[in-house]
N, CA, C and O atoms as a GROMACS GRO file, in nm:
protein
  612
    1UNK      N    1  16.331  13.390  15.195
    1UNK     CA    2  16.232  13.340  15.106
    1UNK      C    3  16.114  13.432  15.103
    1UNK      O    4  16.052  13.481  15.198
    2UNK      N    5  16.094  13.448  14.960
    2UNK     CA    6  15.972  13.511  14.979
    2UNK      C    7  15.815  13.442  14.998
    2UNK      O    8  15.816  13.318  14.998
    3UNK      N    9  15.691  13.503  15.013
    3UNK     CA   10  15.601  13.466  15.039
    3UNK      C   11  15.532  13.404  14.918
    3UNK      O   12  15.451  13.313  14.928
    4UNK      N   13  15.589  13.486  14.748
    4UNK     CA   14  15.562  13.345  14.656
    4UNK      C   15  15.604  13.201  14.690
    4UNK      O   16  15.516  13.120  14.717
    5UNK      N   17  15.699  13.173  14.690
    5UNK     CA   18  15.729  13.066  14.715
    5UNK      C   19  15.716  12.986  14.810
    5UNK      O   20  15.770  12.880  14.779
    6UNK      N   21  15.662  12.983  14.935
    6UNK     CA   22  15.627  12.952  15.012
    6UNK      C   23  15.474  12.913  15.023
    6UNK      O   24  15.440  12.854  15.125
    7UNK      N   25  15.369  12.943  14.915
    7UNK     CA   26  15.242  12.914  14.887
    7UNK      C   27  15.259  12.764  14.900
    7UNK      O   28  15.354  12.693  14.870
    8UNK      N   29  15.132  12.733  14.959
    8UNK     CA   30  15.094  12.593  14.927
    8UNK      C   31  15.010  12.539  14.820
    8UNK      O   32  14.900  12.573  14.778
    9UNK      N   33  15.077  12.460  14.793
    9UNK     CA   34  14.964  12.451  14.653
    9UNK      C   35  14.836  12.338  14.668
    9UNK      O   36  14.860  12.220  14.695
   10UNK      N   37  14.742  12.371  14.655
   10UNK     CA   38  14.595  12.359  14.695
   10UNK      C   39  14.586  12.246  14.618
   10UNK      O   40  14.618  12.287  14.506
   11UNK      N   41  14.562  12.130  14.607
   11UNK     CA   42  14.457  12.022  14.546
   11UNK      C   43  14.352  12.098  14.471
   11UNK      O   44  14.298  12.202  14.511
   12UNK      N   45  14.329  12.032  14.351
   12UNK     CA   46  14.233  12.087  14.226
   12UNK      C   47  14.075  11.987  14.327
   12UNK      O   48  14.081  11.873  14.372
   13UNK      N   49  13.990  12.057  14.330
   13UNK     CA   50  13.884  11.997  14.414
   13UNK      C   51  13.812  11.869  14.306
   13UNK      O   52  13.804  11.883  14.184
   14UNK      N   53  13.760  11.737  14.388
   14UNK     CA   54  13.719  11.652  14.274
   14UNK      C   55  13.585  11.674  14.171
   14UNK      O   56  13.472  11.695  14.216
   15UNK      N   57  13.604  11.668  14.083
   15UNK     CA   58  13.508  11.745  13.977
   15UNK      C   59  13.364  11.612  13.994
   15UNK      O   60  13.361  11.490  14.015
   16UNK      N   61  13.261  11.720  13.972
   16UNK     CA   62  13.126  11.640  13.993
   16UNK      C   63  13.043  11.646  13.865
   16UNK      O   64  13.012  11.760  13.831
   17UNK      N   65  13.008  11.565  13.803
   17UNK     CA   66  12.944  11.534  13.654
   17UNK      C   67  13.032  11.459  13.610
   17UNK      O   68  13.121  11.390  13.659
   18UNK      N   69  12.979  11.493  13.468
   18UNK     CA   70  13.049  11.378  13.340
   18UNK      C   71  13.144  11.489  13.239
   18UNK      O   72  13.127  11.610  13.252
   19UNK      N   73  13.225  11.443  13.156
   19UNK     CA   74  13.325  11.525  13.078
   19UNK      C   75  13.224  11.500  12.960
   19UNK      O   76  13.116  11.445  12.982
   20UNK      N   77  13.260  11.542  12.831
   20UNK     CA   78  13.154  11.581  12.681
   20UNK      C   79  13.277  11.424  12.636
   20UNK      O   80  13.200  11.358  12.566
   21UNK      N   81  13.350  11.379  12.639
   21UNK     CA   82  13.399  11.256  12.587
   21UNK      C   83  13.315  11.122  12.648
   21UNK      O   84  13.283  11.023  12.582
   22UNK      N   85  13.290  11.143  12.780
   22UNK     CA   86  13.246  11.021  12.811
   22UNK      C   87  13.105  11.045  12.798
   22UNK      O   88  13.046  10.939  12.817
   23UNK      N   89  13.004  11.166  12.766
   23UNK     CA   90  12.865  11.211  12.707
   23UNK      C   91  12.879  11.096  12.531
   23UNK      O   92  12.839  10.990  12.484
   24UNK      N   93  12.948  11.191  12.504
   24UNK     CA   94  12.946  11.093  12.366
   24UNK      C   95  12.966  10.982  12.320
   24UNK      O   96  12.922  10.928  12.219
   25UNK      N   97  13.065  10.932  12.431
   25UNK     CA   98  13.075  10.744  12.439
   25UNK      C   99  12.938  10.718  12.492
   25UNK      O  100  12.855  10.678  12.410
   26UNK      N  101  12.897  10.734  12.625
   26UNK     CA  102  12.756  10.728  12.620
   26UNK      C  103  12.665  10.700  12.543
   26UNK      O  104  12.588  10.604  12.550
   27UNK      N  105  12.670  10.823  12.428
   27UNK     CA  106  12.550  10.820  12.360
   27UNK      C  107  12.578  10.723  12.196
   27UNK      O  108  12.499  10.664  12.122
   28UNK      N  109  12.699  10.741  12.190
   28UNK     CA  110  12.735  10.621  12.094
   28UNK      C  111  12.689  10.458  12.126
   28UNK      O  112  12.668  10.365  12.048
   29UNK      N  113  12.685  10.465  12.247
   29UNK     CA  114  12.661  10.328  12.284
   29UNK      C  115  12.534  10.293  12.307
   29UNK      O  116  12.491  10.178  12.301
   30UNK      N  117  12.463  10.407  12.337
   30UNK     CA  118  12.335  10.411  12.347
   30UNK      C  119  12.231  10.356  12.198
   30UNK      O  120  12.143  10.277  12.162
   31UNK      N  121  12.328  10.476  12.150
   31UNK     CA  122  12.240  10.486  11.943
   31UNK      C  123  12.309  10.348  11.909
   31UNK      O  124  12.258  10.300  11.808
   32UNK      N  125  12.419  10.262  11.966
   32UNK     CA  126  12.426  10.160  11.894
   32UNK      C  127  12.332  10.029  11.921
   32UNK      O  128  12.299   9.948  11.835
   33UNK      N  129  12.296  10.025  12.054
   33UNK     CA  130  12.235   9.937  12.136
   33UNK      C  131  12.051   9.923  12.060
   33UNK      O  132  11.960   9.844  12.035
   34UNK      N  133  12.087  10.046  12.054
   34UNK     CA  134  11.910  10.077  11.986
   34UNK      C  135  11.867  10.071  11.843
   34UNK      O  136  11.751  10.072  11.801
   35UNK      N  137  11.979  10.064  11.773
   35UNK     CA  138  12.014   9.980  11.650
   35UNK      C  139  12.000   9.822  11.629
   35UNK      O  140  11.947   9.754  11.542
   36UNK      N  141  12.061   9.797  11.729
   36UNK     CA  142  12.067   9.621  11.703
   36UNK      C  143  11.950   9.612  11.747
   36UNK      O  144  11.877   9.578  11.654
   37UNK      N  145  11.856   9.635  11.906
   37UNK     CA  146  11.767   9.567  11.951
   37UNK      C  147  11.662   9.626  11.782
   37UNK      O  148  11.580   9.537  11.760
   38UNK      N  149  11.650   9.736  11.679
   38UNK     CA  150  11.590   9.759  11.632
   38UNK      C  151  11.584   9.634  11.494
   38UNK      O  152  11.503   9.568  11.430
   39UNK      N  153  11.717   9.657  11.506
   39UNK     CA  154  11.729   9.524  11.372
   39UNK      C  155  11.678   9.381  11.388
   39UNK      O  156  11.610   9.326  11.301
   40UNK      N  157  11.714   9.325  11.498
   40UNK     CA  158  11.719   9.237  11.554
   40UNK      C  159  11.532   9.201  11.575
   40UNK      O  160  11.485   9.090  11.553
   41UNK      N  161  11.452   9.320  11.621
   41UNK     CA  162  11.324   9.301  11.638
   41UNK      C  163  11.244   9.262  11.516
   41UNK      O  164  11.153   9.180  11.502
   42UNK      N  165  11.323   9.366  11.408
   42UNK     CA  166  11.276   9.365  11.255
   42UNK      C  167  11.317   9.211  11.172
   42UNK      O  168  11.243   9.181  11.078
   43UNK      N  169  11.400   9.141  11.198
   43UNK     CA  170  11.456   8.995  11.156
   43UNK      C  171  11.329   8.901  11.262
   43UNK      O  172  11.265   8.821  11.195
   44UNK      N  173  11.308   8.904  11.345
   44UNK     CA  174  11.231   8.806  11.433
   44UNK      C  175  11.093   8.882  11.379
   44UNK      O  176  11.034   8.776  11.396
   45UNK      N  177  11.025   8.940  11.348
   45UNK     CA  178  10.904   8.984  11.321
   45UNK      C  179  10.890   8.918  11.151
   45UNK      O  180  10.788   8.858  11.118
   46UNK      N  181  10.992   8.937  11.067
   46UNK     CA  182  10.973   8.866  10.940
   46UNK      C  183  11.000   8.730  10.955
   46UNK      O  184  10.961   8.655  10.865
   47UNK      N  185  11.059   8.681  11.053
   47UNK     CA  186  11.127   8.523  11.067
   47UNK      C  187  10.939   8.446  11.094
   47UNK      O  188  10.876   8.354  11.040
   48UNK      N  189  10.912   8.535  11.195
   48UNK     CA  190  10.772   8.486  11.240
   48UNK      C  191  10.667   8.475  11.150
   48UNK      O  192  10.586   8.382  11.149
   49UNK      N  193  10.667   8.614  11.037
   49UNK     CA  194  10.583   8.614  10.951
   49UNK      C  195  10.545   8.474  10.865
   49UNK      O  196  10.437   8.414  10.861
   50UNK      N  197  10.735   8.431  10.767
   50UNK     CA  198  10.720   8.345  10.677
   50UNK      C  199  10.714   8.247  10.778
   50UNK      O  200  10.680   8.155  10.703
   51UNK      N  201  10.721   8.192  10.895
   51UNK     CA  202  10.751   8.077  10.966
   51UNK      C  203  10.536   8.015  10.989
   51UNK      O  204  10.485   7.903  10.986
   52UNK      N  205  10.474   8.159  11.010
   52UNK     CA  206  10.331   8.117  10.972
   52UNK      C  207  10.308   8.118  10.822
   52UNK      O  208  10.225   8.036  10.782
   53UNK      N  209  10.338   8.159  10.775
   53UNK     CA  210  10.252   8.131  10.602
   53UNK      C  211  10.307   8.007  10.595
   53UNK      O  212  10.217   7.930  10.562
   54UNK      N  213  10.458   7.920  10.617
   54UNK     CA  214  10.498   7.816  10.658
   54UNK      C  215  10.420   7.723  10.668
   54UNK      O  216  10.421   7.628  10.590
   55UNK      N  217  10.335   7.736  10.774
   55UNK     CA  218  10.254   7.644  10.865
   55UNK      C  219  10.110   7.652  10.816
   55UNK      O  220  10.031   7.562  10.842
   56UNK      N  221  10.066   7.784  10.729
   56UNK     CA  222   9.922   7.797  10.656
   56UNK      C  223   9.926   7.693  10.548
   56UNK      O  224   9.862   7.589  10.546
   57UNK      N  225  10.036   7.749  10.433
   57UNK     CA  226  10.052   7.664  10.318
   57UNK      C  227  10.087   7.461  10.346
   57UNK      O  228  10.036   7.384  10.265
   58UNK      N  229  10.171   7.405  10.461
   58UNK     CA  230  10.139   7.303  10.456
   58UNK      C  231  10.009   7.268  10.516
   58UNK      O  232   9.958   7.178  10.450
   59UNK      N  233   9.914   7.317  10.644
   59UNK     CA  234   9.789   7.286  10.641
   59UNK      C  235   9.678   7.284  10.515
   59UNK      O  236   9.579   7.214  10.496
   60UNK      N  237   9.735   7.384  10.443
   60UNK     CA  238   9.609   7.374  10.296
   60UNK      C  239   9.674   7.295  10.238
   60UNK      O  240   9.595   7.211  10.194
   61UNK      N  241   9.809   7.262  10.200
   61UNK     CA  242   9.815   7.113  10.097
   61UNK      C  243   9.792   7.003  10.187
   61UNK      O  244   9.725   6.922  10.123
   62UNK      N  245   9.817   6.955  10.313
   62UNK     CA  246   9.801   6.899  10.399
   62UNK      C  247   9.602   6.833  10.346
   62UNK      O  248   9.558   6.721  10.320
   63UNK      N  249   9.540   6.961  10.353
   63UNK     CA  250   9.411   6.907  10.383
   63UNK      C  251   9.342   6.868  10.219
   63UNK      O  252   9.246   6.799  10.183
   64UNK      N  253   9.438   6.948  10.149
   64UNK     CA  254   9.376   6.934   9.981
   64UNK      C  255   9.421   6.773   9.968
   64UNK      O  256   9.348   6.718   9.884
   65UNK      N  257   9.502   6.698  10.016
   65UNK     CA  258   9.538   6.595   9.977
   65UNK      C  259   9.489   6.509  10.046
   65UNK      O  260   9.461   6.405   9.986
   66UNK      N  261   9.464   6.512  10.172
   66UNK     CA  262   9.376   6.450  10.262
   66UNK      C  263   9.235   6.458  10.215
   66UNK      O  264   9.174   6.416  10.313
   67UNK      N  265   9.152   6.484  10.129
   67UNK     CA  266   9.056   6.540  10.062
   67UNK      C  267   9.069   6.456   9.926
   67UNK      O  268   8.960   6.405   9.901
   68UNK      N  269   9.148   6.430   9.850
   68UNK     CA  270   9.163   6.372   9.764
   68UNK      C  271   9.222   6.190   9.782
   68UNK      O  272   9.192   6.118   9.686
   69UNK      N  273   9.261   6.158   9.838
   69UNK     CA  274   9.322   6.092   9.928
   69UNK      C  275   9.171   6.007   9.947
   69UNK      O  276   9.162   5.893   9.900
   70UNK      N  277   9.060   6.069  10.015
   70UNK     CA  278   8.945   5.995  10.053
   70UNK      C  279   8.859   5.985   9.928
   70UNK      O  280   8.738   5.969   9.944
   71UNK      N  281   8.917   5.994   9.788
   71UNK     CA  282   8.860   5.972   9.704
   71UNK      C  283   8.861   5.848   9.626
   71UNK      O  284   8.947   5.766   9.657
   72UNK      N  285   8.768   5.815   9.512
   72UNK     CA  286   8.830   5.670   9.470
   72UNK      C  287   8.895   5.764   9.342
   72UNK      O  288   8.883   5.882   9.308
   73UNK      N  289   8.986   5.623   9.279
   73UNK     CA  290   9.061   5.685   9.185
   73UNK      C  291   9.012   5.794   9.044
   73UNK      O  292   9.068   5.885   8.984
   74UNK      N  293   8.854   5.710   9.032
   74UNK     CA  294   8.829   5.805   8.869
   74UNK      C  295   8.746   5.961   8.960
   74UNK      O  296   8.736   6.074   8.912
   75UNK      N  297   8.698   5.913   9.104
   75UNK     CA  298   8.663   6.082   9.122
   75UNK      C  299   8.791   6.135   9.179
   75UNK      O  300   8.758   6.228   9.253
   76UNK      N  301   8.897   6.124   9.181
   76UNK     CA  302   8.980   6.206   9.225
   76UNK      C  303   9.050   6.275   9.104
   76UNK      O  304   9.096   6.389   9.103
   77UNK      N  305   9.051   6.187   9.004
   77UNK     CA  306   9.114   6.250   8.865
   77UNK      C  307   8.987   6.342   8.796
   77UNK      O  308   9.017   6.429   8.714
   78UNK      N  309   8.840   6.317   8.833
   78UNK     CA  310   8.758   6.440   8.814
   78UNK      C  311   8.801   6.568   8.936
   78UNK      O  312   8.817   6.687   8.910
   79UNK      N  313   8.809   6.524   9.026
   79UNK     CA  314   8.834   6.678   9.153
   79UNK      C  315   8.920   6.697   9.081
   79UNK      O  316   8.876   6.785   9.007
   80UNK      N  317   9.048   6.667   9.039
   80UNK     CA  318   9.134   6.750   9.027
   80UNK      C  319   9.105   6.888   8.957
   80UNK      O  320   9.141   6.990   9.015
   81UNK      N  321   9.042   6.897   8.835
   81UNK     CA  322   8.979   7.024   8.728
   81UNK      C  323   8.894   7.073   8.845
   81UNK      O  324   8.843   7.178   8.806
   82UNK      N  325   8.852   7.046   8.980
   82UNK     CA  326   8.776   7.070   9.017
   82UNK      C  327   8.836   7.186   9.180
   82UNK      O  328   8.766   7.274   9.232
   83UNK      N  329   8.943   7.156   9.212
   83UNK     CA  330   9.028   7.216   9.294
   83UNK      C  331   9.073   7.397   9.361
   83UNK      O  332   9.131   7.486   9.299
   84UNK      N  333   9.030   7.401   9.476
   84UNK     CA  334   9.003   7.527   9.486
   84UNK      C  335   9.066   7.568   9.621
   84UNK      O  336   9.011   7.525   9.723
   85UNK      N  337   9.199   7.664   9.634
   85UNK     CA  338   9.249   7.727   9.726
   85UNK      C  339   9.159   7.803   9.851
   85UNK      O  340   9.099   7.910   9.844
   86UNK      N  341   9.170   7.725   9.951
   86UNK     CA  342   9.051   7.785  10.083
   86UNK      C  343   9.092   7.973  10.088
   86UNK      O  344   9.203   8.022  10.068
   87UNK      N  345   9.000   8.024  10.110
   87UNK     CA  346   8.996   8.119  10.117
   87UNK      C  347   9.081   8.185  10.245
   87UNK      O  348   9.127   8.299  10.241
   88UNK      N  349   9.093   8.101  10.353
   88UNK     CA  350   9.217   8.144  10.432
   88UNK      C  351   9.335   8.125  10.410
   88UNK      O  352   9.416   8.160  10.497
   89UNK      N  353   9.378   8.068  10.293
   89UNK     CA  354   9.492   8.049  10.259
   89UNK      C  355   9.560   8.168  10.203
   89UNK      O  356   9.666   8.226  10.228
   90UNK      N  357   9.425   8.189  10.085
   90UNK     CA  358   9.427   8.262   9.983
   90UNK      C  359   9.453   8.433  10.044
   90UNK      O  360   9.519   8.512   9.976
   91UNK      N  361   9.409   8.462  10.142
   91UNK     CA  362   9.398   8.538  10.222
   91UNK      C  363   9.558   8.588  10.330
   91UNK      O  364   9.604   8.700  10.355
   92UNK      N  365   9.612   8.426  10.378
   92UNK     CA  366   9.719   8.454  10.403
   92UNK      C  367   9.840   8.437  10.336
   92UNK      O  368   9.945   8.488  10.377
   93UNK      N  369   9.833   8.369  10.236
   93UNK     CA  370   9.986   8.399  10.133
   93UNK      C  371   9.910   8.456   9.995
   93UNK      O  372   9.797   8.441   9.949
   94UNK      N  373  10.028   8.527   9.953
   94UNK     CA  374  10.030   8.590   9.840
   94UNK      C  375  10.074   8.508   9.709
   94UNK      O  376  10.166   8.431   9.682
   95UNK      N  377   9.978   8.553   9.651
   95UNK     CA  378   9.983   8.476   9.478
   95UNK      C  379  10.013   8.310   9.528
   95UNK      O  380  10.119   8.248   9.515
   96UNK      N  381   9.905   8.268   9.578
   96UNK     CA  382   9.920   8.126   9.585
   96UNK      C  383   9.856   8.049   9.463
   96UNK      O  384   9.762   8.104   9.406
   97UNK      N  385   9.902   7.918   9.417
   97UNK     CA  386   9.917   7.831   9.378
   97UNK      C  387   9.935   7.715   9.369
   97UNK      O  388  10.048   7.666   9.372
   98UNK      N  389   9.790   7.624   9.353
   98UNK     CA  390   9.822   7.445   9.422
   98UNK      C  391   9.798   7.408   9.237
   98UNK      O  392   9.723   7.449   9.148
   99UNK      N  393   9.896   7.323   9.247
   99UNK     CA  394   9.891   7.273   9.130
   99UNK      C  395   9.863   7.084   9.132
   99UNK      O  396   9.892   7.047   9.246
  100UNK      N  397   9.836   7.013   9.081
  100UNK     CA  398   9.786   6.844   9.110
  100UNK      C  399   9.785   6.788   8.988
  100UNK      O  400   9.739   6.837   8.885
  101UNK      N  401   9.844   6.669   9.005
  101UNK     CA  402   9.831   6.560   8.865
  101UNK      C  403   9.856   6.421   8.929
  101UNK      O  404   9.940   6.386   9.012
  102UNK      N  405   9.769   6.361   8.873
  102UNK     CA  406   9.753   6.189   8.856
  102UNK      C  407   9.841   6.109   8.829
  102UNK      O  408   9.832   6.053   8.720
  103UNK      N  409   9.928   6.083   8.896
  103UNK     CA  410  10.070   6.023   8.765
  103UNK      C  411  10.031   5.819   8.803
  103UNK      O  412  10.027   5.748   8.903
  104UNK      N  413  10.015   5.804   8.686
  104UNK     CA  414   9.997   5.616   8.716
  104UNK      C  415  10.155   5.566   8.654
  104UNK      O  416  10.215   5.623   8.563
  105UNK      N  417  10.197   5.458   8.724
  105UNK     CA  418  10.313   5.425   8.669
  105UNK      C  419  10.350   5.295   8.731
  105UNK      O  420  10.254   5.230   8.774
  106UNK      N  421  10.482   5.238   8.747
  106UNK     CA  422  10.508   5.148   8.778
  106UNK      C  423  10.485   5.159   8.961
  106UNK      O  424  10.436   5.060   9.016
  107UNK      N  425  10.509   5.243   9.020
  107UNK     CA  426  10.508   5.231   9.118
  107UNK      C  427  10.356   5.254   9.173
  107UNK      O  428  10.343   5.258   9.295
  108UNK      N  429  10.237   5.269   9.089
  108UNK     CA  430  10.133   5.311   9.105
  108UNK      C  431  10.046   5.424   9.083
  108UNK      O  432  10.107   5.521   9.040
  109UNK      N  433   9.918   5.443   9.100
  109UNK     CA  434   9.891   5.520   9.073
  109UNK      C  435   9.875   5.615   9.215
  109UNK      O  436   9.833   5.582   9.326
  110UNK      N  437   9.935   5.768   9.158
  110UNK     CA  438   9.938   5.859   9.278
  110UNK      C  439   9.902   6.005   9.258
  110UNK      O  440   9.887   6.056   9.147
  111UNK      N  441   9.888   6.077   9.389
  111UNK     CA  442   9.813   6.228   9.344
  111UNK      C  443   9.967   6.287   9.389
  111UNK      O  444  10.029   6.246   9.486
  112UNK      N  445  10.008   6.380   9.306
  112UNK     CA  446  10.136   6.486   9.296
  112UNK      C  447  10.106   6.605   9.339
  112UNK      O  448  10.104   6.670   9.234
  113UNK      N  449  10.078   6.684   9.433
  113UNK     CA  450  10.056   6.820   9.468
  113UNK      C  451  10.141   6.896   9.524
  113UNK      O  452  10.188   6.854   9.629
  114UNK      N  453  10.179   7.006   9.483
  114UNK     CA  454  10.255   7.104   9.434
  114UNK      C  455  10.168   7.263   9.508
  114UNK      O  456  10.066   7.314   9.463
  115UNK      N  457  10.236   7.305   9.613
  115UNK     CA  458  10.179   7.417   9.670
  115UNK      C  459  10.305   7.525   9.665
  115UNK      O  460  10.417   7.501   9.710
  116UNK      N  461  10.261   7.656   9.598
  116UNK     CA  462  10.360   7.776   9.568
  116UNK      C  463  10.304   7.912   9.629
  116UNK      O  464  10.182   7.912   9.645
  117UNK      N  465  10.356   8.001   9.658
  117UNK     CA  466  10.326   8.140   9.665
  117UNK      C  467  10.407   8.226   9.677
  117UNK      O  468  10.520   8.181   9.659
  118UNK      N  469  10.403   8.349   9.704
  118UNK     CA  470  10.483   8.485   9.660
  118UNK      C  471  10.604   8.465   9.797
  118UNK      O  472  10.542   8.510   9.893
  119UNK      N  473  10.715   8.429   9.838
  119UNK     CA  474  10.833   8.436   9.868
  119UNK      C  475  10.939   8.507   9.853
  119UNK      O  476  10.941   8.553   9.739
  120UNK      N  477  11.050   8.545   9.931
  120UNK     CA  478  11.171   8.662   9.877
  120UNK      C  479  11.262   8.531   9.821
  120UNK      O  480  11.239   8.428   9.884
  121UNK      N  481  11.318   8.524   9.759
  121UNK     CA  482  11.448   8.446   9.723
  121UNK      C  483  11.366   8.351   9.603
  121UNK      O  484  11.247   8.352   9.570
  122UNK      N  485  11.460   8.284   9.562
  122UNK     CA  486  11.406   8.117   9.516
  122UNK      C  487  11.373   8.002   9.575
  122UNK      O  488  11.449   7.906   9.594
  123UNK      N  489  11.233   8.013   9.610
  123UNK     CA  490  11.175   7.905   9.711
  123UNK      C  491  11.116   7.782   9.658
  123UNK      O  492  11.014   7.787   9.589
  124UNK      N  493  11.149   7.721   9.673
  124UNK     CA  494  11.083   7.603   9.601
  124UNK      C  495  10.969   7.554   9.646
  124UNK      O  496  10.946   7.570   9.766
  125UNK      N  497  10.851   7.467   9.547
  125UNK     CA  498  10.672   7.515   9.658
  125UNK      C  499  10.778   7.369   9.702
  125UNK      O  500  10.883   7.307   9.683
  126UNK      N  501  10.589   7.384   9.808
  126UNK     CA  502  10.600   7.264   9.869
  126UNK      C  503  10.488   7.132   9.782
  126UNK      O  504  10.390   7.153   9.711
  127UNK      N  505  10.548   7.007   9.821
  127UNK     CA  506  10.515   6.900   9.760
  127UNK      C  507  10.471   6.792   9.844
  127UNK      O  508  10.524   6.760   9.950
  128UNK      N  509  10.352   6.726   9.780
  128UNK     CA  510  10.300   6.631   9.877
  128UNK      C  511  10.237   6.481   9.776
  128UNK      O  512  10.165   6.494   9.677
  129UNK      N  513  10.277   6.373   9.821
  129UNK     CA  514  10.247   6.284   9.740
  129UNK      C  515  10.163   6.165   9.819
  129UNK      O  516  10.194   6.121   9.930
  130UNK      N  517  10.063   6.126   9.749
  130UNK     CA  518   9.992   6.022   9.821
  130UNK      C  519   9.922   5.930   9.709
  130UNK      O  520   9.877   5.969   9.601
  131UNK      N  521   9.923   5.807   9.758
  131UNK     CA  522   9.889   5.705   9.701
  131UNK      C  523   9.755   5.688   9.692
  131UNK      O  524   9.687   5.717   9.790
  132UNK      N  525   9.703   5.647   9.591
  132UNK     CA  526   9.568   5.598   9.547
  132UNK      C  527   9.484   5.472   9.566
  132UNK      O  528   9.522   5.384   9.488
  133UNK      N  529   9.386   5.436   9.640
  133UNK     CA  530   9.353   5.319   9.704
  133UNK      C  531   9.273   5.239   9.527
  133UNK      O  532   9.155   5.254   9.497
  134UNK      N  533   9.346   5.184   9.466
  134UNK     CA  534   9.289   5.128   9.322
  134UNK      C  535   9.197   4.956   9.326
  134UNK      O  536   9.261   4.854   9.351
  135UNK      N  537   9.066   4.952   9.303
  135UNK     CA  538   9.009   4.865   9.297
  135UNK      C  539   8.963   4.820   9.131
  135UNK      O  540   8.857   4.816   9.069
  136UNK      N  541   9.127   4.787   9.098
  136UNK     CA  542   9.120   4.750   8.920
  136UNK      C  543   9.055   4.894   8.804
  136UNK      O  544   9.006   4.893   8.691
  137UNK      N  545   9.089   5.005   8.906
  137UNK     CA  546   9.008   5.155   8.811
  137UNK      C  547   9.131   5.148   8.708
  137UNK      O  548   9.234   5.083   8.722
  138UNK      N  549   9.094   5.232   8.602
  138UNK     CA  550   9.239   5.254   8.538
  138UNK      C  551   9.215   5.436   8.540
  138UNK      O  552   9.101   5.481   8.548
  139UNK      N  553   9.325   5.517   8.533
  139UNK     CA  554   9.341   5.656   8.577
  139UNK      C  555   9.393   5.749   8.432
  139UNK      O  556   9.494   5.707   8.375
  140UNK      N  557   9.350   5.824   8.400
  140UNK     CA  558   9.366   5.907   8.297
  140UNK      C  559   9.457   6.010   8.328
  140UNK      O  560   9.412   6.097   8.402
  141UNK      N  561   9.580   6.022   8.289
  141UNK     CA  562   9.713   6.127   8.338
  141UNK      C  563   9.632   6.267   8.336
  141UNK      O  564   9.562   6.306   8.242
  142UNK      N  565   9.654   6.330   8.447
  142UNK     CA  566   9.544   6.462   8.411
  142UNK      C  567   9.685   6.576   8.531
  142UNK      O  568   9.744   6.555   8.636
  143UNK      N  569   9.678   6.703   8.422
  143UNK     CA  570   9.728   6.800   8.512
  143UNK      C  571   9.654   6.926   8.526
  143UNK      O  572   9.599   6.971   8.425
  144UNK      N  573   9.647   6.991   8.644
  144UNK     CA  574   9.613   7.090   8.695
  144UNK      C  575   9.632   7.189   8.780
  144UNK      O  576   9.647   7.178   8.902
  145UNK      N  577   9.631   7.288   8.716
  145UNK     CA  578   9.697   7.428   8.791
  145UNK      C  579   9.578   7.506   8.849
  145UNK      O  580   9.473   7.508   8.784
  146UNK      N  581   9.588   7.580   8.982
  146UNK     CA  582   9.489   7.643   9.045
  146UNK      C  583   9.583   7.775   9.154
  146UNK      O  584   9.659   7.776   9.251
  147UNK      N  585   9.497   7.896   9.035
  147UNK     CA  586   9.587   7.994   9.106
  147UNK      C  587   9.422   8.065   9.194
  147UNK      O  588   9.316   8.098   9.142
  148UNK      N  589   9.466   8.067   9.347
  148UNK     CA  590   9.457   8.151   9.466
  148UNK      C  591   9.423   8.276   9.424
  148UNK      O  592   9.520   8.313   9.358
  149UNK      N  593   9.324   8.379   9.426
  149UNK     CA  594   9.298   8.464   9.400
  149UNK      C  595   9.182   8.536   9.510
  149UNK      O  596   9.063   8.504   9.520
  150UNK      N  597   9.249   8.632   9.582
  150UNK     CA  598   9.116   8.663   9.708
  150UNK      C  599   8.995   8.685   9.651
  150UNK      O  600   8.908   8.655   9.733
  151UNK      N  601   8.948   8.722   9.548
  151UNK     CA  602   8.832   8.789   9.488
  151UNK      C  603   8.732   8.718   9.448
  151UNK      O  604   8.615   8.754   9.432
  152UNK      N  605   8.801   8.572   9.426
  152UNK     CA  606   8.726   8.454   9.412
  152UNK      C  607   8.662   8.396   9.515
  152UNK      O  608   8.563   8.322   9.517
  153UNK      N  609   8.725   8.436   9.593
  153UNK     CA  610   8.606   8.341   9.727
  153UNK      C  611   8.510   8.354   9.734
  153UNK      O  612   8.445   8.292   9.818
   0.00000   0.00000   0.00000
């Protein structure tokens, strides 16, 4: 036998680092991870946004009706022409809009208010109805629109 053949063959020594396949799984997983937490931050930052204009717009119809509400019936059908979006409202939603009417009918006489502003989709405003404390008044059907404008305050 010769001395080729007789070599021993050596163990390949264990390799220390990373291979360029498992670099790029790495970094695939990396750029994906940092994607979602990015998306994911961007959905909860607008969720929060409309979830307060949410909570602005029913406090201002909330208090416009509570406001009218402590009225008697013939001055509340004068406030109505008289009606004016708070300036923090106006301030925090866009192109707002409280709209109000008197409706007398069988079921009584009541104030109809109608709160809108600038939204993505087809949002429907919000609506608030309250009854009129009547001591034999009689009520004149009256409607009114009141658009929110910052410049007005």
């Amino acid at each position: 036998m010769s001395m080729r053949t007789t070599q021993l063959i050596q163990p390949l020594p264990p390799r220390k680092g990373s291979t360029l396949i498992e670099l790029i799984v790495a970094a695939g997983l990396l750029v994906t991870s940092i994607s979602l937490l990015a998306t994911g931050t961007v959905a909860g930052l607008k969720l929060q946004r409309l979830e307060h204009q949410q909570a602005v717009a029913t406090d201002e119809l909330s208090n416009q009706m509570e406001h009218m509400l402590t009225l008697s019936p013939l001055e509340a059908a004068a406030a109505i022409g008289k009606l004016k979006i708070s300036a923090w409202a106006q301030l925090t939603l866009p192109d707002a809009k409280l709209e109000a009417e008197i409706v007398d009918d069988e079921h009584g006489p009541r104030v109809v208010m109608q709160f809108q502003w600038a939204r993505t989709g087809e949002a429907k405003p919000l609506v608030a109805v309250g009854w009129l404390d009547t001591a034999n008044e009689s009520l004149p059907n009256q409607t009114t629109a009141v658009t929110g404008d910052a410049d007005e305050a």
